[in-house]
LUMLOMI-81306 format. One record per atom (N, C-alpha, C): residue in one letter; atom name; z, y, x; residue number from 1. Coordinates in pm, whole numbers, plus 50000, padded with zeros to 5 digits. Atoms other than C-alpha are relative to their C-alpha. Layout:
// residues N
  aa  at     pz     py     px    i
   A  CA      Z      Y      X  NUM
...
END
This chain:
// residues 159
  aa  at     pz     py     px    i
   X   N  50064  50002  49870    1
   X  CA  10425  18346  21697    1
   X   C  49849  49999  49976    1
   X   N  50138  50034  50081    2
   X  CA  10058  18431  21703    2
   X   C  49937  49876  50107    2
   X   N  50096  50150  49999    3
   X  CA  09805  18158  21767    3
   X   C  49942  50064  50187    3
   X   N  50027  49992  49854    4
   X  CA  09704  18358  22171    4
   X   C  50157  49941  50056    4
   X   N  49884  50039  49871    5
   X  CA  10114  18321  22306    5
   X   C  49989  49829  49922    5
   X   N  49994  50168  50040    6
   X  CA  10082  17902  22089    6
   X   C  49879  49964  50149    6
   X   N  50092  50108  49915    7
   X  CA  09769  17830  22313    7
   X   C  50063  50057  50150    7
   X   N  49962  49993  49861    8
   X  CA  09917  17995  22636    8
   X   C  50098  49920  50001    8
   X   N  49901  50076  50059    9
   X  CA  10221  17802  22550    9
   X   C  49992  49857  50044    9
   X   N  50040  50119  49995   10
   X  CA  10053  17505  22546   10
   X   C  49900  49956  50120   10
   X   N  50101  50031  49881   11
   X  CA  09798  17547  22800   11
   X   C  50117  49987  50129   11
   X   N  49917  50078  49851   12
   X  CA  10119  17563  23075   12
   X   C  50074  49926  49958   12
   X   N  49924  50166  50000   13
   X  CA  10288  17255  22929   13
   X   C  49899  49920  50025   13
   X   N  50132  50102  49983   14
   X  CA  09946  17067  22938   14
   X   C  49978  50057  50149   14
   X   N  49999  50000  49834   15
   X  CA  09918  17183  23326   15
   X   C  50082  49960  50062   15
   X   N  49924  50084  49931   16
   X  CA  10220  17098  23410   16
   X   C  50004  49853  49948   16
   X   N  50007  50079  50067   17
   X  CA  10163  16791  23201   17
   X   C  49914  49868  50109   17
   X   N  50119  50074  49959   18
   X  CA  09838  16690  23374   18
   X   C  50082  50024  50157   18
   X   N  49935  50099  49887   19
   X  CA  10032  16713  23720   19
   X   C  50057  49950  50029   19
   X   N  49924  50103  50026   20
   X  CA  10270  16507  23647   20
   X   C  49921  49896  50005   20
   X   N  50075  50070  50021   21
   X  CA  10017  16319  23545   21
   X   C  49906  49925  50117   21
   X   N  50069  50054  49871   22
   X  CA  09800  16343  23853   22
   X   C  50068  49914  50137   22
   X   N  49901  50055  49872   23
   X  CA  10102  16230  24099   23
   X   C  49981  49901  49932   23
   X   N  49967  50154  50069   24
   X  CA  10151  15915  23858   24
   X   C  49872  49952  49969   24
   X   N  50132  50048  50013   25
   X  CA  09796  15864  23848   25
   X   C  49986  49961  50168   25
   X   N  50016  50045  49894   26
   X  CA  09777  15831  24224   26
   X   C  50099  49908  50056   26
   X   N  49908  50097  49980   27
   X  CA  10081  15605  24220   27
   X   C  49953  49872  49921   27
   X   N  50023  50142  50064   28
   X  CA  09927  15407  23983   28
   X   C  49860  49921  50061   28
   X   N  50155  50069  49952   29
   X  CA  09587  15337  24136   29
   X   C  50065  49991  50170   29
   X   N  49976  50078  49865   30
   X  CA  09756  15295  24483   30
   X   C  50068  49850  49970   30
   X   N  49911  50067  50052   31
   X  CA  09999  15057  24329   31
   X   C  49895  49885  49968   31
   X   N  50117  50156  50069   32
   X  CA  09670  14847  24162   32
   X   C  49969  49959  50074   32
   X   N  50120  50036  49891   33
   X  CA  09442  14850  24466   33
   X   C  50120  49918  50062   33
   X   N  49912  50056  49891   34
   X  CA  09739  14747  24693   34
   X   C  50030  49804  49937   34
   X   N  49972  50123  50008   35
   X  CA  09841  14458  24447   35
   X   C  49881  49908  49954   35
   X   N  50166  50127  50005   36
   X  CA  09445  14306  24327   36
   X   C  49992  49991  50137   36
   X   N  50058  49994  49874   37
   X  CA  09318  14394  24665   37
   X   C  50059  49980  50126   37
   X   N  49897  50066  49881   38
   X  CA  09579  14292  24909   38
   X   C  50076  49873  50000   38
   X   N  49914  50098  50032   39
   X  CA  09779  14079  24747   39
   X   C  49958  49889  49929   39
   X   N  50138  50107  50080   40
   X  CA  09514  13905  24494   40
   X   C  50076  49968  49847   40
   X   N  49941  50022  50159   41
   X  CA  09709  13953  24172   41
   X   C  49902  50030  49920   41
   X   N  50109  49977  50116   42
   X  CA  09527  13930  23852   42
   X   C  49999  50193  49969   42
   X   N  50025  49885  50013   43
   X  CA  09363  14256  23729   43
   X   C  50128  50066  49900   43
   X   N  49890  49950  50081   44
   X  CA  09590  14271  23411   44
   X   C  50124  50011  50030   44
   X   N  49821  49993  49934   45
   X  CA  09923  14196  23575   45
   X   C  49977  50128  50111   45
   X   N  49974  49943  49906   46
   X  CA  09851  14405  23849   46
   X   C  50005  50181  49880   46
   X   N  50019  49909  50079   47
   X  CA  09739  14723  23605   47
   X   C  50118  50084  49890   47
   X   N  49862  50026  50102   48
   X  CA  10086  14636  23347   48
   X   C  50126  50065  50094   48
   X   N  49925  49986  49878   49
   X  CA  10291  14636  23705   49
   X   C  50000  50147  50066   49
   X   N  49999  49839  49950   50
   X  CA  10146  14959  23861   50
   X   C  50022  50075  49920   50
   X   N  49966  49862  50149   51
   X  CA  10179  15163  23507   51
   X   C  50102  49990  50000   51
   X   N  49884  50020  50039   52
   X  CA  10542  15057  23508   52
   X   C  50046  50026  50123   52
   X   N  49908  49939  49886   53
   X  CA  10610  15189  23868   53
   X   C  49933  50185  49962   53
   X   N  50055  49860  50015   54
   X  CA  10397  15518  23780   54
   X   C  50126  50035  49891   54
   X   N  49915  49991  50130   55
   X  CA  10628  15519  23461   55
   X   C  50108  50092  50060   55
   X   N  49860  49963  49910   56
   X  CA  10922  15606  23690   56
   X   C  50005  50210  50021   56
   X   N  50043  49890  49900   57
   X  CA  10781  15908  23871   57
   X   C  50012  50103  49852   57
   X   N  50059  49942  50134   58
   X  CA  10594  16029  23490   58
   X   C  50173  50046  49949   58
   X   N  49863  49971  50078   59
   X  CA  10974  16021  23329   59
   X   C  50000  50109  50058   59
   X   N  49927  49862  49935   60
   X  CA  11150  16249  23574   60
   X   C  49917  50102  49978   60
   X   N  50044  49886  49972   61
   X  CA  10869  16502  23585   61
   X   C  49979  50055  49889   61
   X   N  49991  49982  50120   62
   X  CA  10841  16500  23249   62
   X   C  50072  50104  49950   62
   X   N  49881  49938  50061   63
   X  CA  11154  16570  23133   63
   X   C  50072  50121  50085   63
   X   N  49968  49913  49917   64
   X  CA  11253  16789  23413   64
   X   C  49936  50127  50091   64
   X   N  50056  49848  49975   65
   X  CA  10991  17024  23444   65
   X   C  49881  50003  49913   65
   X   N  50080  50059  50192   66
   X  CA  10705  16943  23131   66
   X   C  50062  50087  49906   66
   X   N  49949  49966  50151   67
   X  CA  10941  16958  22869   67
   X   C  50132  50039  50051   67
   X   N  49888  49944  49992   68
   X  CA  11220  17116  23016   68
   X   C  50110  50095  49904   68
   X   N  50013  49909  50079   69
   X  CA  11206  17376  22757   69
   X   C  50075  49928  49835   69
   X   N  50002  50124  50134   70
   X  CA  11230  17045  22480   70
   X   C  50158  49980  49973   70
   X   N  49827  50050  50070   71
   X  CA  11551  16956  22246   71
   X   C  50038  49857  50125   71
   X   N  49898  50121  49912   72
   X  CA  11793  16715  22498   72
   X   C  50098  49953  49869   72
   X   N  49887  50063  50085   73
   X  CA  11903  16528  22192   73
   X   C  50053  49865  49991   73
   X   N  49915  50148  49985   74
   X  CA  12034  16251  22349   74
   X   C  49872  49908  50135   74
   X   N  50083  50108  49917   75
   X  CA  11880  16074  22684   75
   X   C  50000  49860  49965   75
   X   N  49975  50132  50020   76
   X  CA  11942  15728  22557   76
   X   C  49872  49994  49892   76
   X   N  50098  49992  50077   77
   X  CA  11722  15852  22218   77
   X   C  49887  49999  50057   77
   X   N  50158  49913  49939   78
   X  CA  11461  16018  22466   78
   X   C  49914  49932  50017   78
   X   N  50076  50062  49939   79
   X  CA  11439  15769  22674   79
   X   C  49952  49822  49912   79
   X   N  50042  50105  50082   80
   X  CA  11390  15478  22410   80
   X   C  49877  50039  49932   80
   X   N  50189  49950  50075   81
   X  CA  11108  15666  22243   81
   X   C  49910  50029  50105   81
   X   N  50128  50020  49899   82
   X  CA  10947  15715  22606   82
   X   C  49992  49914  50034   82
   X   N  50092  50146  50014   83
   X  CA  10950  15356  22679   83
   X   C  49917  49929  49894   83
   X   N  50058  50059  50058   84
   X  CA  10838  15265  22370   84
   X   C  49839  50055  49982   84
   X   N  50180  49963  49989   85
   X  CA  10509  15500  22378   85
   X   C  49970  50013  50112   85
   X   N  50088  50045  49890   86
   X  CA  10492  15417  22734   86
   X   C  49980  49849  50045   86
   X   N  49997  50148  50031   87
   X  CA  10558  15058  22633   87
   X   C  49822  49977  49943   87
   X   N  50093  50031  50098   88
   X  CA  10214  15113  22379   88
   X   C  49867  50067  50099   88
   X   N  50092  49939  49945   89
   X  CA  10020  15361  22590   89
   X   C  49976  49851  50146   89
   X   N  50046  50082  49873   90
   X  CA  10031  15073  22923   90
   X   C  49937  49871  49886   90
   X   N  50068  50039  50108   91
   X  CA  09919  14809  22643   91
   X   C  49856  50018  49957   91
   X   N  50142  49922  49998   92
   X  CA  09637  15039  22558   92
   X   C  49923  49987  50147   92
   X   N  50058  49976  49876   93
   X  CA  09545  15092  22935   93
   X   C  50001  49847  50060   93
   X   N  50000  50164  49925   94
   X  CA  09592  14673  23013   94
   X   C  49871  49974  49845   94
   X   N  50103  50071  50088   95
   X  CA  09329  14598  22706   95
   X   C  49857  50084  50081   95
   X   N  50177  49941  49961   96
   X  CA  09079  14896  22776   96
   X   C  49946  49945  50149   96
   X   N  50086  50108  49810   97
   X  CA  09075  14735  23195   97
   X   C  49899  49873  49887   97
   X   N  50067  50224  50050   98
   X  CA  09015  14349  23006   98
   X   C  49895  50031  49940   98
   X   N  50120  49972  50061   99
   X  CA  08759  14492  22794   99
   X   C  49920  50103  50085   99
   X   N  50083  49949  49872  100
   X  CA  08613  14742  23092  100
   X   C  49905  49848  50062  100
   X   N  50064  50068  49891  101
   X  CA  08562  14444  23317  101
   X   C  49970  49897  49971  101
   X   N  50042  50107  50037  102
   X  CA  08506  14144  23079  102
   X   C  49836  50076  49977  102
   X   N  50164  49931  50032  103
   X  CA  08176  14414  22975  103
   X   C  49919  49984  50115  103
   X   N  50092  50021  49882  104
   X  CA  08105  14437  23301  104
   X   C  49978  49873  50083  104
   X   N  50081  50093  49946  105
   X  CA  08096  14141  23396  105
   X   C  49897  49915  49886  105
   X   N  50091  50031  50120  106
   X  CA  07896  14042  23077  106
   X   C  49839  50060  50043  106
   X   N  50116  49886  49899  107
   X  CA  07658  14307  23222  107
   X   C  49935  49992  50126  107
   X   N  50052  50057  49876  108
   X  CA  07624  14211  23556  108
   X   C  49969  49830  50028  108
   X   N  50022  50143  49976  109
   X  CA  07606  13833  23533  109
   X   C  50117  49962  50127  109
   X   N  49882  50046  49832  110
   X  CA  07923  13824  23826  110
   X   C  50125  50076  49986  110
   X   N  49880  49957  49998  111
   X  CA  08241  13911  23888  111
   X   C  49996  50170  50060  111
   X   N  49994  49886  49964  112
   X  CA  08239  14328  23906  112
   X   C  50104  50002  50117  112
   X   N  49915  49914  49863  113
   X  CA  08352  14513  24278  113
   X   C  50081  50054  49975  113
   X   N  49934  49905  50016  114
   X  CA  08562  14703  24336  114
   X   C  49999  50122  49942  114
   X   N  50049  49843  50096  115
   X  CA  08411  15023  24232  115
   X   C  50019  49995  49843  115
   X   N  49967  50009  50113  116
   X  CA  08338  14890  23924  116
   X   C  50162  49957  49910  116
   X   N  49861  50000  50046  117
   X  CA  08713  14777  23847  117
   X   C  50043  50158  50032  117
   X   N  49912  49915  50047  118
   X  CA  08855  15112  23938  118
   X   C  49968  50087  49918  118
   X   N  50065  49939  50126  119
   X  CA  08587  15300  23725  119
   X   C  50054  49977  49912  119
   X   N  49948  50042  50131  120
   X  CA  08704  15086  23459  120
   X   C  50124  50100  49990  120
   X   N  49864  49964  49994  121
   X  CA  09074  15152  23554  121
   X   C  50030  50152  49985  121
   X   N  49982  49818  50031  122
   X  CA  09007  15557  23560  122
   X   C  49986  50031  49885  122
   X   N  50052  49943  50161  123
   X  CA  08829  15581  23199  123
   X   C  50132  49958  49942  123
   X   N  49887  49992  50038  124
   X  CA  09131  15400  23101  124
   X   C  50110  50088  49972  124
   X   N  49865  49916  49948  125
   X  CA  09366  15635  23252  125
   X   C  50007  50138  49918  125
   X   N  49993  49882  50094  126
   X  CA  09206  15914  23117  126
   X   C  50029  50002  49834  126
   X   N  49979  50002  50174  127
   X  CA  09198  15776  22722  127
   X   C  50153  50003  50024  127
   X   N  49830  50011  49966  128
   X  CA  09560  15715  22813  128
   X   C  50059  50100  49992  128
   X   N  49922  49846  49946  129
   X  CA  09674  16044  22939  129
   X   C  49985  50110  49851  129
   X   N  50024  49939  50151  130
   X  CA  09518  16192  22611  130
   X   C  50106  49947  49864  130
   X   N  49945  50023  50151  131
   X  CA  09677  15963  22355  131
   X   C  50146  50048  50072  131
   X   N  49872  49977  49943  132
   X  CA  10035  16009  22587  132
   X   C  50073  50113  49975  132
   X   N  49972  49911  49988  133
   X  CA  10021  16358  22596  133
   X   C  50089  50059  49855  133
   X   N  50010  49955  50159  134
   X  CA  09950  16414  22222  134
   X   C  50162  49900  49935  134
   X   N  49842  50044  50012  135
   X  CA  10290  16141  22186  135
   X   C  50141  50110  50075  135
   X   N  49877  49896  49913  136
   X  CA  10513  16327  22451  136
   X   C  50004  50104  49921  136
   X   N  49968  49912  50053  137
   X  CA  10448  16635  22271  137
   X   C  50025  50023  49848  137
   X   N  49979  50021  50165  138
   X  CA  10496  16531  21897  138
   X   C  50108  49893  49985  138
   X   N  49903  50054  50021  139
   X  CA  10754  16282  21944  139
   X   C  50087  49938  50101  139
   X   N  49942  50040  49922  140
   X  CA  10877  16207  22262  140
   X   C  50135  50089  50047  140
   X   N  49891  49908  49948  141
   X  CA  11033  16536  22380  141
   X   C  49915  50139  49898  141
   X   N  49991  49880  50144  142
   X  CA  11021  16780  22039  142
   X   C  50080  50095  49973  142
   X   N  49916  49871  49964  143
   X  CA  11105  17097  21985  143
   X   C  50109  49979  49928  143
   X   N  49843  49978  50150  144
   X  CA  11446  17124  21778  144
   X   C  49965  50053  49890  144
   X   N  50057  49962  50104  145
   X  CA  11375  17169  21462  145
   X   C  50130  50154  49910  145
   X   N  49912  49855  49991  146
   X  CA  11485  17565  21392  146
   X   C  50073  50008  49865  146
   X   N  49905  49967  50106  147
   X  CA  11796  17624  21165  147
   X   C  49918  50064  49883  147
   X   N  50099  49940  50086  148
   X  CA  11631  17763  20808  148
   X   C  50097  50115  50008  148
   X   N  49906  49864  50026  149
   X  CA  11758  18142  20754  149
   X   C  50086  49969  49896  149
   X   N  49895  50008  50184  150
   X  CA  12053  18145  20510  150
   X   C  49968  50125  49905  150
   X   N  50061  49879  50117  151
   X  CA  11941  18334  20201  151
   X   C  50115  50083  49993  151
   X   N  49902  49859  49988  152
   X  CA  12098  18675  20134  152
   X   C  50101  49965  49861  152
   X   N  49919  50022  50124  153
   X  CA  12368  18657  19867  153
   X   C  49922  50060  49876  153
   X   N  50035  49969  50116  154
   X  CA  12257  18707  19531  154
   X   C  49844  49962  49955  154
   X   N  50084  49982  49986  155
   X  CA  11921  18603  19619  155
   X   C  49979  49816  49990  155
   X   N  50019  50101  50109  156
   X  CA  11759  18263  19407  156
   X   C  49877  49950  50072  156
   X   N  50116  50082  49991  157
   X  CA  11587  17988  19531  157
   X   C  49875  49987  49925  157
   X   N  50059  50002  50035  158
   X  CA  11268  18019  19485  158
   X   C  49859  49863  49976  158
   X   N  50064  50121  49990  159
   X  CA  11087  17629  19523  159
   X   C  49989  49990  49891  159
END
């Protein structure tokens, strides 16, 4: 395959990737605001909580139109290796908030607004969506790894 149909290839799994992405990005920042800002839950619980209802949405679209294309070698496998790097990726995205908004408030001398928390909460989202992607597509949902040709009779390994 040459290296123009690899990047087209890749450029519409990474589009459909990133809207997947964008629906579960607006589930997850409704999901925060609703539970800091309404409800008065801590930043980290609330952040841990909304990534784990976005989680939901992210699966299905994933696997069912993403990587549709991807080896189905076993939903039980799939889905244990996508909780666990969406177990590591929300992890990642609950430290970079604590360290966003402990800076900022280091920075401001006060407890950062709103603005400044969801700023935080977006840069997050985005380092996130990057390391996620680069997982989903290297070990979450992987191509099948292609049968080797069977050598012709008479014909000597050459390794």
């Amino acid at each position: 395959m040459d290296i123009r149909s690899r990047l087209r290839r890749l450029a519409g799994v990474g589009s459909r990737f990133l809207i997947v992405g964008a629906v579960s990005t607006l589930i997850e920042v409704g999901v925060f605001n609703l539970l800091v800002y309404a409800w008065g839950v801590d930043v980290i619980a609330a952040k841990v909580i909304a990534s784990l209802v976005a989680l939901v949405n992210a699966y299905i679209g994933n696997r069912e139109w993403t990587f549709r294309h991807r080896d189905r070698r076993g939903r039980v496998n799939e889905l244990v290796l996508f909780l666990l790097t969406n177990a590591a990726c929300t992890g990642l995205g609950a430290l970079l908030v604590w360290l966003g908004v402990e800076a900022a408030e280091a920075a401001l001398g006060r407890t950062p607004g709103p603005f400044i928390v969801n700023f935080v909460n977006l840069v997050s989202i985005v380092v996130v969506v990057l390391v996620r992607f680069v997982l989903y597509h290297k070990l979450v949902f992987r191509v099948s790894p292609k049968a080797e040709p069977a050598a012709e009779p008479g014909e000597l390994d050459q390794r």
